[in-house]
N, C-alpha and C positions, 0 to 999 in steps of 0.2 A: 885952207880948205878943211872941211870938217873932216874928222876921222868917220862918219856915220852919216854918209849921204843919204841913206836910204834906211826907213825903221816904219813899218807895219804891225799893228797893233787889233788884234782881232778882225783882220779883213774879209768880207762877205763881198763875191760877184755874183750877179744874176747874166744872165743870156733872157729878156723876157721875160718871164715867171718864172722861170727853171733856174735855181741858185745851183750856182758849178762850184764854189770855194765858201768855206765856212770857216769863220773863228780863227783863220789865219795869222801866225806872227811871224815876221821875217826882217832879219838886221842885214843888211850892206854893209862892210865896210868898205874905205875908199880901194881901192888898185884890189878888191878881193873879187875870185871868180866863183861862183854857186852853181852848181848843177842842182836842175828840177825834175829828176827823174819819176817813173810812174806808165803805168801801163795807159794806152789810148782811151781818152775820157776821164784819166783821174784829174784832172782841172789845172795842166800847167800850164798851157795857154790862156786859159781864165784870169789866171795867176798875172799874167803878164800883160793882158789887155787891162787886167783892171788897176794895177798901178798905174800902167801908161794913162788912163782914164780914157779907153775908148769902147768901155761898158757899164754897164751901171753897178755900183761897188759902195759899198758902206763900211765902215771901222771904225772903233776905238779912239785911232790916232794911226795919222798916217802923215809922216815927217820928210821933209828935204832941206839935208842943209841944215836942221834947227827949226826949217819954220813947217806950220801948219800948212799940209797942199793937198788938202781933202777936199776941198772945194774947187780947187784948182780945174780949169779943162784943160784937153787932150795938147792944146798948143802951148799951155802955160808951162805946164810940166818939159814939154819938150824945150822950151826956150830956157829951162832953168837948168837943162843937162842932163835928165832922161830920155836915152834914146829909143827906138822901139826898129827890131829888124823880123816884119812880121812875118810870118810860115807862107804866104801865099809869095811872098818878097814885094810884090806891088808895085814895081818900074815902071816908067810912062813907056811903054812901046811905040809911042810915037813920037818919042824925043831921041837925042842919042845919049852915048855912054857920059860926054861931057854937060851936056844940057840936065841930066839927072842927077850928075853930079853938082851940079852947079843949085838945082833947088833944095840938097839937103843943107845950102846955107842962109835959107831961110826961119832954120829953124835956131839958129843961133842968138844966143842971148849972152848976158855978162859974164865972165866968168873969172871963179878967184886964180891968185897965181897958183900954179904947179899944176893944173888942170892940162891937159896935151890938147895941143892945137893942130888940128889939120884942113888940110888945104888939099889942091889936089893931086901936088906933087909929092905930097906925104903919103897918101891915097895910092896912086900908083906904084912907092916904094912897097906899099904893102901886099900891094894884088898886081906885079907889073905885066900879067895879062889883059889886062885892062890897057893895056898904054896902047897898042896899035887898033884897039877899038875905038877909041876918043870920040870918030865919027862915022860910028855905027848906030844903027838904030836898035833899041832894047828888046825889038824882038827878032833882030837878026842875033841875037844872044843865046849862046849853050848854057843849059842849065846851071852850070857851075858859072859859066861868067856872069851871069844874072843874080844868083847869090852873092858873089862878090862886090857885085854896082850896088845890090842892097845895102850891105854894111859899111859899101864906103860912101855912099848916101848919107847912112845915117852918122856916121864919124865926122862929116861935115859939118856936121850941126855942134861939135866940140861935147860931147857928151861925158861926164863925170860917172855915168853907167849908163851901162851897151845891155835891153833885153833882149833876147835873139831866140826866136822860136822858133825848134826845127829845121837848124839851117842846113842841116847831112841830107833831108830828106831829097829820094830819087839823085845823090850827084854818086858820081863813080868813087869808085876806092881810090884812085889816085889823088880827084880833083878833093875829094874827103883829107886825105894827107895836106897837098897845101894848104888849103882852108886848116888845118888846124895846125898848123906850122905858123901860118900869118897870124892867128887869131892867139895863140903862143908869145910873139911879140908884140900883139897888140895889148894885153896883159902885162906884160913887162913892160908897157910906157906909161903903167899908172890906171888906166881905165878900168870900173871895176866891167865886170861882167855877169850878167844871170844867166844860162842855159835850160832852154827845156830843152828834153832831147831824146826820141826813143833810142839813137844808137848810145849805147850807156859804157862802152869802152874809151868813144871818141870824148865824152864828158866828162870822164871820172879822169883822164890823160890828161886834160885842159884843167879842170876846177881841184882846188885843193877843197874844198867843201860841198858837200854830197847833200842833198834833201829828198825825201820821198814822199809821194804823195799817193792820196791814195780816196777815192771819193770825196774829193774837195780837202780834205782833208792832212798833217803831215803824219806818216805814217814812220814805223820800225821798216829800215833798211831787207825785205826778204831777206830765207837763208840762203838762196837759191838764186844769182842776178847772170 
């Protein structure tokens, strides 16, 4: 597996006419975790949709793996081991916990050795409130179990990096703890991870690498966070 899954090279998002991210450069290493910190609208989400490729986005060089994936769409990326766990979490509510679980393995493509494989009993190790929901439906879901179904969704799909935007927002202080307890060992089985995140204690505990941003742009750390 490559040491550098993931390397952006002057990256530019629009939303429309309205560019959110500019002249962007951003390295992944493999099993490494990045916090995208930044006040509301400095463009982490931008940041995040527009690698995933589910906006319109232009760069330099934007790499997976070694190969060129700038032309790539939003499914190709995702079969090749970029995952996306997006702010809104996006569940079928009208499936259940197992049936949602079961379409993030759609998104599965080849992958090299040492890449972490899950399934859904790896899935449940990791969030095992999930386990007496199996067949439930995703909108009989607590906020925090809905977050959860999201990323084990997206971990279904065997992803080599996890983008996850916003995933603290609206859950409790408690459910905030397991979530970053599970997401703690999720990082220790290899998987890199990128966070945007406005809660910035819960990011900086999880990521050993910190990014700021700041009108599309990366910005100096404030003195003041």
């Amino acid at each position: 597996m490559s040491t550098t899954p993931l390397l952006a090279s002057g990256l530019k998002v629009w939303w429309g006419p309205l560019q959110a991210v500019f002249d962007l450069d951003l390295e992944v290493q493999a099993g490494e975790s990045v916090a995208l910190l930044g006040r509301n609208g400095a463009g982490k989400s931008s940041l995040l949709m527009g690698l995933a490729g589910w906006t319109t986005h232009s760069a330099q060089a934007l790499r997976w793996c070694g190969q060129d994936s700038l032309d790539w769409p939003a499914h190709e990326r995702a079969r090749a081991g970029l995952g996306l766990v997006p702010q809104e979490r996006r569940i079928f509510t009208d499936l259940t916990v197992r049936e949602n679980l079961a379409m993030g393995t759609h998104a599965r493509g080849p992958r090299p050795s040492g890449v972490p494989q899950f399934g859904e009993d790896e899935v449940l190790q990791l969030f095992p409130s999930l386990k007496p929901r199996l067949g439930h439906w995703g909108n009989a879901l607590s906020g925090g179990e809905q977050q959860m179904l999201a990323i084990g969704r997206a971990l279904m799909g065997h992803p080599q990096v996890l983008l996850m935007d916003e995933p603290t927002e609206g859950l409790a202080p408690k459910v905030i703890d397991d979530l970053q307890h599970a997401l703690q060992l999720l990082s220790q089985s290899g998987v890199a991870i990128v966070l945007a995140e406005q809660n910035h204690a819960f990011a900086q505990a999880l990521c050993a690498r910190t990014l700021w941003l700041d009108n599309g742009r990366l910005a100096p750390a404030p003195l003041t966070q």
